[in-house]
N, C-alpha and C positions, 0 to 999 in steps of 0.2 A: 762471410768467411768461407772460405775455400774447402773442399772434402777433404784436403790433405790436411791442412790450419784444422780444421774442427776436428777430426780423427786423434792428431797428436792430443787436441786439448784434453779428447775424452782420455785416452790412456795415462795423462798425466793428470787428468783429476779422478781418476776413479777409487784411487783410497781416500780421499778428500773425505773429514769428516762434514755430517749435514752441518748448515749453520744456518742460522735465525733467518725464518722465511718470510716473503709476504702475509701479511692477517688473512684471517679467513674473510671475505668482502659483502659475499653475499650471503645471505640469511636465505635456506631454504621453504623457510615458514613465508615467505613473502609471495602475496598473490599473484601478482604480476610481474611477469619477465620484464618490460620494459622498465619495473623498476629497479627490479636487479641490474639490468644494466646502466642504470643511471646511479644505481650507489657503486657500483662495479668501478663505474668511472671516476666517480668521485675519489673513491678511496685510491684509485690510481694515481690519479694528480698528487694524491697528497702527497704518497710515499716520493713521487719524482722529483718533485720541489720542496720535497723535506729537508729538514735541517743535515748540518754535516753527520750527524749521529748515524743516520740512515744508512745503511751498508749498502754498499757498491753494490753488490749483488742483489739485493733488492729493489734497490733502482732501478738497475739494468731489464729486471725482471719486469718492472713496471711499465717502464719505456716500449721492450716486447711487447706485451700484452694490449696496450695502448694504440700501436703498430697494429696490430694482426686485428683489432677491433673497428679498426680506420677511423681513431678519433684523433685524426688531423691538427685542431688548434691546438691543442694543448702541447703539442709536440714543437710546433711553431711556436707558440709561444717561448718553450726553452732554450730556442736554436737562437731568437729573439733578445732574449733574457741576456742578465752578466753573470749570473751565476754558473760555472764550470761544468760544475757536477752533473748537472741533467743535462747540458750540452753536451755532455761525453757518452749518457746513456742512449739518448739519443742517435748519433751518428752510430753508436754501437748498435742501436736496433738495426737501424737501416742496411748493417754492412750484412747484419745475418740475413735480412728479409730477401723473401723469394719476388717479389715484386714492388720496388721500393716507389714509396707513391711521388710522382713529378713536384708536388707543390713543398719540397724541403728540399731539394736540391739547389736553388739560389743563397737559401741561409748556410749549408755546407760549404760553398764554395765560397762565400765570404766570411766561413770562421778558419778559411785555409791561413795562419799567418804572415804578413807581406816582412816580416821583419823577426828576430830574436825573441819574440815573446810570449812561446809556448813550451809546448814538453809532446816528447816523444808520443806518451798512450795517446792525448788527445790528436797528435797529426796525423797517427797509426788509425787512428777510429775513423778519425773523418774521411781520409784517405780510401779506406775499406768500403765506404760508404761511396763515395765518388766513382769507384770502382765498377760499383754493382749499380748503376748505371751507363749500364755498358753501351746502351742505341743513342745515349745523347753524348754528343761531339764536345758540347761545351765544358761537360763534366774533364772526362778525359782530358781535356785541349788546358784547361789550368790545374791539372793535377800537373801534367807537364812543364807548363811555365815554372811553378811552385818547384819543381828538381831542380830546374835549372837556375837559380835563385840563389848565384854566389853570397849576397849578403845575409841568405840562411845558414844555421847552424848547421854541419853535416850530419848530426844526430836527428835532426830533423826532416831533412832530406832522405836519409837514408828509410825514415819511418815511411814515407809516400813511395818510394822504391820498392820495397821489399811489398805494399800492395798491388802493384804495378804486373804481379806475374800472371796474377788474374785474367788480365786483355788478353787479346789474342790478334791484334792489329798490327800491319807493317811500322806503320809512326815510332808505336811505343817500344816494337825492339829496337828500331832504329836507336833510340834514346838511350835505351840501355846498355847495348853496344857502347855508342858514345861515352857514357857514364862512366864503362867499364874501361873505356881505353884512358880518357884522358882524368880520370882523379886523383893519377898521382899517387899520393903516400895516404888517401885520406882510404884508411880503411875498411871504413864502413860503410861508404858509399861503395867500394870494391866487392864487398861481403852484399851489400843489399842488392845489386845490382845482378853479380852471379844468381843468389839466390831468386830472383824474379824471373831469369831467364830461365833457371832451370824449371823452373815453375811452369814459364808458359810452353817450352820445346817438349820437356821429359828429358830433356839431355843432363843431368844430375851426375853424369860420369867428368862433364868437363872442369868442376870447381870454379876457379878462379882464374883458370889458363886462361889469356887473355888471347894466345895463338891459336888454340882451338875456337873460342868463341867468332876469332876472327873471320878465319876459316868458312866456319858455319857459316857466317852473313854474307860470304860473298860469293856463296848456292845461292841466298834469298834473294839479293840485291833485284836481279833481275825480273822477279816474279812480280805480276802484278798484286796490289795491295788485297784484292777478291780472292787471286791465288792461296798468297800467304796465310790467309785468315782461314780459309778451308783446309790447309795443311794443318796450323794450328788447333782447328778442332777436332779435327781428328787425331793429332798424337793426343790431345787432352782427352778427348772420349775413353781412349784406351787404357789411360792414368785413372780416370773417372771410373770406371766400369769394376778397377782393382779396389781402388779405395769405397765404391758403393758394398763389393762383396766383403769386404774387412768390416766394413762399418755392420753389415748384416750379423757377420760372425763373433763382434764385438756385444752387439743387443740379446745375441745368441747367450753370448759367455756371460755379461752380465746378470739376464733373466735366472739363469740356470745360479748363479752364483747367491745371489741374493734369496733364491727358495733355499737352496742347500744349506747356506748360513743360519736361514730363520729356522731349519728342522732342529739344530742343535739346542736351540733356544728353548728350555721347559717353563721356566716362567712367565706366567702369560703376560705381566706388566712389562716385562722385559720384551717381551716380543710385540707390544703394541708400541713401546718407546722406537723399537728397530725398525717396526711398519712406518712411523712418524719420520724418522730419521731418511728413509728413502726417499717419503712424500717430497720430503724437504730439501734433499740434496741439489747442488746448482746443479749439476749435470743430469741434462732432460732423460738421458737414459737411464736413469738409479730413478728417475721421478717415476718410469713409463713399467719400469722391474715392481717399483713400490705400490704401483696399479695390479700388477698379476698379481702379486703376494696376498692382498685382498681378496683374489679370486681361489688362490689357492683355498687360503683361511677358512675360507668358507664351504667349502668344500670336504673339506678337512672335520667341519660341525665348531669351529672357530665363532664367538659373537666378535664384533666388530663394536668396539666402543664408540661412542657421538662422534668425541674426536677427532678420530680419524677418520669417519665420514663425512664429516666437516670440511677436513682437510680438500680428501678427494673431489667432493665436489666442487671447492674454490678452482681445482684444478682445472677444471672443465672448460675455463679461459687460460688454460696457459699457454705461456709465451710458444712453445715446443709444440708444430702442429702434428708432429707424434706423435708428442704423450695427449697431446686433445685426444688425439684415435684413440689410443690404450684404454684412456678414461673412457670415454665413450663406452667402448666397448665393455670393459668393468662392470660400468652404471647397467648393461643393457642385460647381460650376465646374471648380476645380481638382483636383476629389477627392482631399482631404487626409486619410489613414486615420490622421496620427497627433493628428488633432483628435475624433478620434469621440469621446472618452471626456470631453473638456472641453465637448463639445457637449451630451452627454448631462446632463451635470453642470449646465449651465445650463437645459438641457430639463425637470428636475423641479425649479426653483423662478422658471421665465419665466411672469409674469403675462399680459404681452401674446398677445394671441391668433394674430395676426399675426407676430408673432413665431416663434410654438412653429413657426407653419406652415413657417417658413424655415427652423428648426433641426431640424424633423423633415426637409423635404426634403436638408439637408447631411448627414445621418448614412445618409440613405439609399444611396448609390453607395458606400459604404467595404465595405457588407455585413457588416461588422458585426455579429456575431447578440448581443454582448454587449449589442444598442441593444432586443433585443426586448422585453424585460418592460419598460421605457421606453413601447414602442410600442404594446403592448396598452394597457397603461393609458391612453395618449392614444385610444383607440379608444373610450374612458367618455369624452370633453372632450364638455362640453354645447354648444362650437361644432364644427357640422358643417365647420368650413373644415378643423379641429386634425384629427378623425376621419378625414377623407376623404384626409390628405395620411400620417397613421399605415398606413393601408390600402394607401395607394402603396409605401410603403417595405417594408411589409411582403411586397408584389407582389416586390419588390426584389431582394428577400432571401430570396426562395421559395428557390432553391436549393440556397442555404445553410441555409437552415431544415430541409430535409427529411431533410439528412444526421445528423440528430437525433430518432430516432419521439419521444422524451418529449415537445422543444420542439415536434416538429410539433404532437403533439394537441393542446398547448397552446395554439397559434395557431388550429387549428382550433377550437377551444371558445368563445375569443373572440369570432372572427369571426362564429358561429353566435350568442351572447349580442346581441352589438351589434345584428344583422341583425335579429333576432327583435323589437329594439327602435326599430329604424328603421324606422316606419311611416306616418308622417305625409308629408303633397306636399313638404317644401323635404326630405326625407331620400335624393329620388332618386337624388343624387349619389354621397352614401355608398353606397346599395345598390349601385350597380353597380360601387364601388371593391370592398368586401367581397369582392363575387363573382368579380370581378378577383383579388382576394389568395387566394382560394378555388382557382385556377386550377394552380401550382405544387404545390402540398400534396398531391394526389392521395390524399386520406385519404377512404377508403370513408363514414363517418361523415356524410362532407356530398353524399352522393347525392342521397336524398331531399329537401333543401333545394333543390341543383342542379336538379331534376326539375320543383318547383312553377315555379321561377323561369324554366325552357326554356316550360312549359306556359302561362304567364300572359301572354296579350296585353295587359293593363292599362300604358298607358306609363307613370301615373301610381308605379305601385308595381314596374314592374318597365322601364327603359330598353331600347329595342334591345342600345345597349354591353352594359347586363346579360345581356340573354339570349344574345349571343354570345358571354360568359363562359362563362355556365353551357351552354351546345354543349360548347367546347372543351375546359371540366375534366372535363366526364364523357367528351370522345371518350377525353382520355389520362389517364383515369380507373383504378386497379390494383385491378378490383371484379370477379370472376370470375363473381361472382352476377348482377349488375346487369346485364352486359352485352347478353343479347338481349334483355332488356327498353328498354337505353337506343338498339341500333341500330334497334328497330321505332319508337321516339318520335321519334326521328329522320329514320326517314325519312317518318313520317308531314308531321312539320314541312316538309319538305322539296315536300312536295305540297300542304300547305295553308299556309302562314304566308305574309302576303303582301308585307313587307318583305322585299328583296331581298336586302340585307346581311344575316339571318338566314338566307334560304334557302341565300344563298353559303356561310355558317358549317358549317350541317346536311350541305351535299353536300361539304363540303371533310374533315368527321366521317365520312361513310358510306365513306369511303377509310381508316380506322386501325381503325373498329368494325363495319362492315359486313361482310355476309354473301351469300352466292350468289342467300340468299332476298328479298335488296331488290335485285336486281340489275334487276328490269326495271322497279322504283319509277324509280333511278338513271336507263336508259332512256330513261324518258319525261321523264325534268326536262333532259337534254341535247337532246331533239329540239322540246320543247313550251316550257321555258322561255322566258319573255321576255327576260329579263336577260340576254346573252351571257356573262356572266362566269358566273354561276351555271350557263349551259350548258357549260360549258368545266369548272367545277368537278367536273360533277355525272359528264361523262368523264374524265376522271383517274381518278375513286376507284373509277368501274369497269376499268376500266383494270387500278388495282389488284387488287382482286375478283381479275379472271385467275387469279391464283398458287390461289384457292381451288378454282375450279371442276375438276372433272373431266373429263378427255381427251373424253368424248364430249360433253357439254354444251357446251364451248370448241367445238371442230368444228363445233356445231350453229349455235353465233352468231358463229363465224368465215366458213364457208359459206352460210349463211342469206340472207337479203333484209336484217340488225339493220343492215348498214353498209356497200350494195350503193351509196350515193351519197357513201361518204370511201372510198376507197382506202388512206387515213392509218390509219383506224382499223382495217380490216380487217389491213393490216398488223401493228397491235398484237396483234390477237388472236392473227393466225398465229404472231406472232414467241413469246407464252406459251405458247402447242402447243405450237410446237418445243423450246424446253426443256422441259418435260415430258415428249417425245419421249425426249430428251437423256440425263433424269433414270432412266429407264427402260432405256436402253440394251438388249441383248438381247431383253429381254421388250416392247419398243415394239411395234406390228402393222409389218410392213412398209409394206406396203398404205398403210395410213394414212399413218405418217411419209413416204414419197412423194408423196403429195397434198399433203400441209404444204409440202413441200421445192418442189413445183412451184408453191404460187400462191407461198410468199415469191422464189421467181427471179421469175416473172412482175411480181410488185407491186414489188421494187426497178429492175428492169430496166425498167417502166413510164413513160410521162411525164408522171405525176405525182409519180413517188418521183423518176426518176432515180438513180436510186444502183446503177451497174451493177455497177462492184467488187465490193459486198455481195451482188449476183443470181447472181456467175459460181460462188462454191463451188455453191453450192443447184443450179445449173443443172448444173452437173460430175457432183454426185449423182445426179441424174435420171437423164440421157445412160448414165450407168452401169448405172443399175437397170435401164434398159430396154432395154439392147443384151442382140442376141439375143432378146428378148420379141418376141412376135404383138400387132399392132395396129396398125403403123405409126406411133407414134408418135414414135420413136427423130430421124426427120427431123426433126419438128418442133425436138425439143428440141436437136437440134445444130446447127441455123441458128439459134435463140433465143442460146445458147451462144458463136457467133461474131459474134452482134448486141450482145452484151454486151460482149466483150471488145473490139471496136471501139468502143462507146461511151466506152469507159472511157479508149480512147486507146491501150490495151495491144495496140499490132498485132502487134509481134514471138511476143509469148504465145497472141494470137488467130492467127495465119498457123502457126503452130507448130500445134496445135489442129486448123487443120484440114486439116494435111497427115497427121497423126497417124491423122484420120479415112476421109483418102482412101487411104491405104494400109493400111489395117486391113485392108478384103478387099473383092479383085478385084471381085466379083459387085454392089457398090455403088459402084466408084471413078468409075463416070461421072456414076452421079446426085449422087453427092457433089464432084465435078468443078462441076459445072452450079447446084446449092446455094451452095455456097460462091463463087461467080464471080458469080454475080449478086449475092449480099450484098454484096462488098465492091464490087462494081460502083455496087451503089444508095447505101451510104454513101459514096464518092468523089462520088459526082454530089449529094450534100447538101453536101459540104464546099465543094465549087466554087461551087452556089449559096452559100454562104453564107463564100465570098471568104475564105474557108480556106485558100489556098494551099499555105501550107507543111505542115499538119497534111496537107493531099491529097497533095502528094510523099511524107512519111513514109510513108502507110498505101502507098502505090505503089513505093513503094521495097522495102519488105517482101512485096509481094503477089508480083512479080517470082520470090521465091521458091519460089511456091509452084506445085505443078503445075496448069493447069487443063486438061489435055488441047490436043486440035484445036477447041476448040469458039471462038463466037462473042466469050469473055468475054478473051481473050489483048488479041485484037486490041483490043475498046473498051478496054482499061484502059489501053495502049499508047499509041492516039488522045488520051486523057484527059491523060495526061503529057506530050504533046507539045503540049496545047491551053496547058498551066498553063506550060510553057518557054517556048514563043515568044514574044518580043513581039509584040503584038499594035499595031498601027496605028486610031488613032480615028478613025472618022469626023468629020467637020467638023461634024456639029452636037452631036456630045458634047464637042468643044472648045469650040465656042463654043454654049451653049444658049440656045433662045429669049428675045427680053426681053420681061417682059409687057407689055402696052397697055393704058393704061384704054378701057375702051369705052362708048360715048354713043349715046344714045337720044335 
């Protein structure tokens, strides 16, 4: 049927109420797709060769479906047969199919009638169908005879005519021309004849003028038959191109009409009836709307009764390789695990390409591993759209796949087969799907593939996306052997490759494969990097490293000048000593783990960490270690100690602290007197400037407790308390503050 034929049909069935559909065929409970598809078929057959009861439109539907399945005899059989009915559905499939299969073409042409003993739908069907065999001569060449067939009825003539506009051959205008000149008073050969011509030109302004048409042909006469036929397609391309964007704006208006409908609808039984009612409707576009409406629904927080899930997934063989996609897509949407196996089932005999590509992406999300030997073989479709969306799923389904070494290696063999044969410029896609599906599997076997494909700058034969694949599967790669060879290529990469988003990949690797001995590659890609991200990646993974390195090497790039301008970092390194420290317990150096223990007090207690909390054990440690020790350092670290715990807010615990410290022994209670009186003296006079109020009573309130001797520090803190109590009276011009003036020159 033609884009113009099938356009009208939709606008003139679109109020069409649903009427009695196909059964639902397949049972999703069924374990095996093949034998879905063999009750699939069965139940096909039946409806087609069913009794008269059986509605046209069901037929018809059957016939399609049957069609698009490529189960050839049973179709022959009907064209074969003496029953009408399935003869009619039949040639009907054929007229609509995008590629009508050669071995029903002899039964058509001999159910063309040589005599008075048909009816119009049936010579219109078959006609249709002859048609859409457009490359074989033979078809065409007795569609012609068949016109020209005075001892035919003109009602039946005129039915082969009016399919006739379809061609785009010098022959067949010639004929119609003819047709149109000499028939005389028979009017419907006059009427079929114009109509096919306007059909095949676009010339729909000439009617029935038989002087205009004339006219017309005797521009063409001269034109070779190669000519005329390229004229022809091209006015039809331009007719084609209007009618493709109606038809879009039509699925548009449709879609949108049938949600808009269902909103009105408050009752839910009502609105599952209206869901069915579209499933059901002949017109593939109410079927492909009654797919969305499902996604709506659900969206919406909608249940989906069996039903209608039923429905939808019988759909997933329909006639309409649209509404296949819609559905697809639907099922993929809603991820429906108990359509995998009907999916599957329509996936090893979906001709359309575009198709397969929707019903591979639907089985994909279920995980499914029943769908793999499906998916390998779609990895052989000689369209890369089928291949590369097989590849996706099989990305998918890594997980589940791995939990199988047989199926793994099997995936893996594939994967390596296809890749090895995807060599050509438009295969770049699929490569880097491969490599992608490559990623989960973690099968030693695909190193070395992994390896060319990290090594190959060529974008043509290997994408960025690719080579960021193949980073990632060898970082978490289970290859004991491979390993220092794949952290040196890496971090090679990492220093020379000049796509950012690869070098990001390599230093985000050199953190799960990396070793002590790329640590200062790592290094320089944090300090030198362009890419901030990449610099950021490339500390992390050293970062990680830490846990490897040895107590004295960590020391050396914790202490060092490596990270004398992050305080952040320097922090990291301390904090992997320290456990290590940790891990060691007894046998740690003393010595050491104090130096650790002092800068991490100092770096949390700092303001750049701030995090005093975290500085006060470390500090506690210190203070300990070193009381009683020669060096005078003990001061320091117990004024650092009550600088923390003030920080932290914790006055009660810091005044405690350092009362604890001023009575430890006589021989230090004044300098520790005089230490601690001025710290908490200098953080009260921070809190004040910084209109602290109440935080400055608390810490004052608690200080009160503590002793500071006769010294100077009583009395200021005293003063300080009575400064933050009194009210205080404003001066007049902080009541009223100056107002600006503009000033002129």
């Amino acid at each position: 049927m033609t884009a113009k034929r099938w356009l009208n049909f939709i606008l003139f069935t679109a109020a069409v109420a649903a009427a009695p559909a196909l059964p639902v065929l397949a049972q999703p409970a069924t374990p095996d797709p093949s034998e879905i598809a063999r009750k699939d078929a069965e139940g096909l057959q039946a409806v087609l060769f069913g009794p008269d009861s059986v509605s046209p439109k069901d037929r018809d539907e059957a016939a399609k479906r049957l069609l698009q399945a490529g189960a050839i005899t049973p179709l022959l059989d009907a064209l074969q047969g003496v029953k009408p009915a399935p003869q009619l559905a039949v040639a009907r499939a054929v007229g609509e199919a995008e590629t009508p299969p050669p071995q029903l073409m002899n039964d058509l042409i001999r159910l063309l009638p040589t005599k008075q003993e048909s009816d119009p739908p049936m010579v219109e069907a078959i006609s249709q169908a002859l048609v859409n065999y457009k490359d074989r001569p033979e078809a065409t060449a007795r569609l012609r005879d068949f016109v020209q067939q005075k001892n035919v009825q003109a009602r039946l003539r005129a039915a082969a005519l009016s399919a006739m506009g379809a061609l785009s051959d010098k022959e067949t205008a010639a004929l119609l021309i003819d047709q149109l000149r000499h028939s005389g008073d028979e009017r419907s050969i006059i009427l079929a004849a114009a109509d096919a011509l306007a059909e095949m030109t676009g010339h729909s302004e000439f009617g029935t003028d038989v002087s205009q048409w004339v006219a017309w042909w005797r521009l063409q006469e001269s034109k070779s038959p190669a000519d005329f036929r390229a004229e022809r397609l091209n006015d039809r391309f331009g007719e084609l191109q209007r009618d493709a964007r109606r038809m879009r704006e039509v699925r548009v208006a449709i879609d949108r009409q049938v949600v808009d409908t269902a909103r009105f609808i408050t009752d839910p039984a009502k609105l599952d009836d209206y869901t069915l009612s579209c499933l059901k409707n002949p017109v593939p576009e109410f079927r492909s709307a009654g797919a969305g409406l499902i996604i709506e629904r659900i969206n919406q927080g909608h249940k989906i009764n069996d039903e209608i899930m039923d429905r939808l997934r019988s759909m997933i063989a329909d006639s309409s390789v649209d509404t296949r996609k819609r559905v697809a897509e639907t099922i993929e949407r809603i991820n429906d695990p108990a359509s995998a196996k009907a999916v599957l089932a329509q996936l090893k005999r979906e001709r359309d390409p575009q198709a397969r590509v929707w019903l591979i992406r639907a089985v994909a999300p279920t995980k499914d591993v029943t769908a793999v030997p499906v998916l390998i073989t779609m990895l052989d479709d000689p369209t890369y759209l089928v291949a590369e969306a097989a590849a996706k799923a099989l990305t998918d389904m890594g997980t589940e796949i791995t939990k199988d070494p047989d199926l793994t290696r099997q995936v893996s063999n594939a994967l390596l087969k296809t890749f090895a044969r995807a060599n050509d410029a438009g295969a770049m896609t699929l490569r880097e799907r491969l490599v992608g599906a490559m990623v989960p599997l973690k099968d030693a076997q695909l190193v070395p593939t992994l390896l060319a494909v990290m090594r190959d700058p060529d974008p043509v034969r290997n994408t960025p996306n690719a080579r960021i694949s193949a980073i990632k599967a060898l970082s978490i790669m289970n290859a004991v052997n491979f390993r220092d060879s794949i952290a040196r290529e890496t971090a090679t990469l990492l220093a020379t490759e000049r796509d950012a988003g690869i070098r990001l990949e390599a230093a985000k690797a050199m953190g799960i494969i990396g070793t002590p001995s790329q640590a200062k590659q790592l290094y320089s890609a944090m300090k030198s990097d362009a890419d901030p991200f990449v610099s950021e990646a490339a500390w992390s993974s050293l970062a990680i490293l830490f846990d490897q390195f040895s107590p004295t090497d960590l020391m050396e790039w914790a202490q060092g000048s490596w990270f004398e301008d992050s305080p952040q970092k320097r922090l990291v390194a301390f904090e992997a000593l320290y456990k290590k420290y940790e891990a060691l317990g007894d046998r740690a150096p003393a010595e050491a783990k104090v130096v650790v223990e002092e800068n991490l007090g100092a770096l949390y207690a700092s303001d750049s960490i701030k995090k005093p909390d975290k500085a006060i054990p470390f500090l506690l440690a210190v203070t300990a270690y070193w009381e009683g020790k020669p060096g005078g350092k003990i001061d320091s670290f117990q004024k650092q100690t009550l600088k923390a715990y003030l920080q932290a807010t914790k006055f009660k615990e810091g005044v405690q602290f350092a009362a604890d410290r001023i009575a430890k022994d006589p021989a230090t209670r004044g300098p520790n007197q005089e230490t601690f009186g001025r710290t908490i003296k200098t953080h009260v006079d921070e809190l004040i400037k910084a209109r602290d109020f109440e935080t400055a009573r608390q810490l004052l309130t608690e200080a009160k407790k503590l002793d500071l001797g006769n010294g100077s520090y009583r009395d200021d803190l005293t003063n300080r308390e009575k400064e933050i109590t009194t009210p205080k009276v404003p001066w007049l011009h902080e009541l009223f503050p100056p107002i600006p003036r503009p000033t002129y020159v």
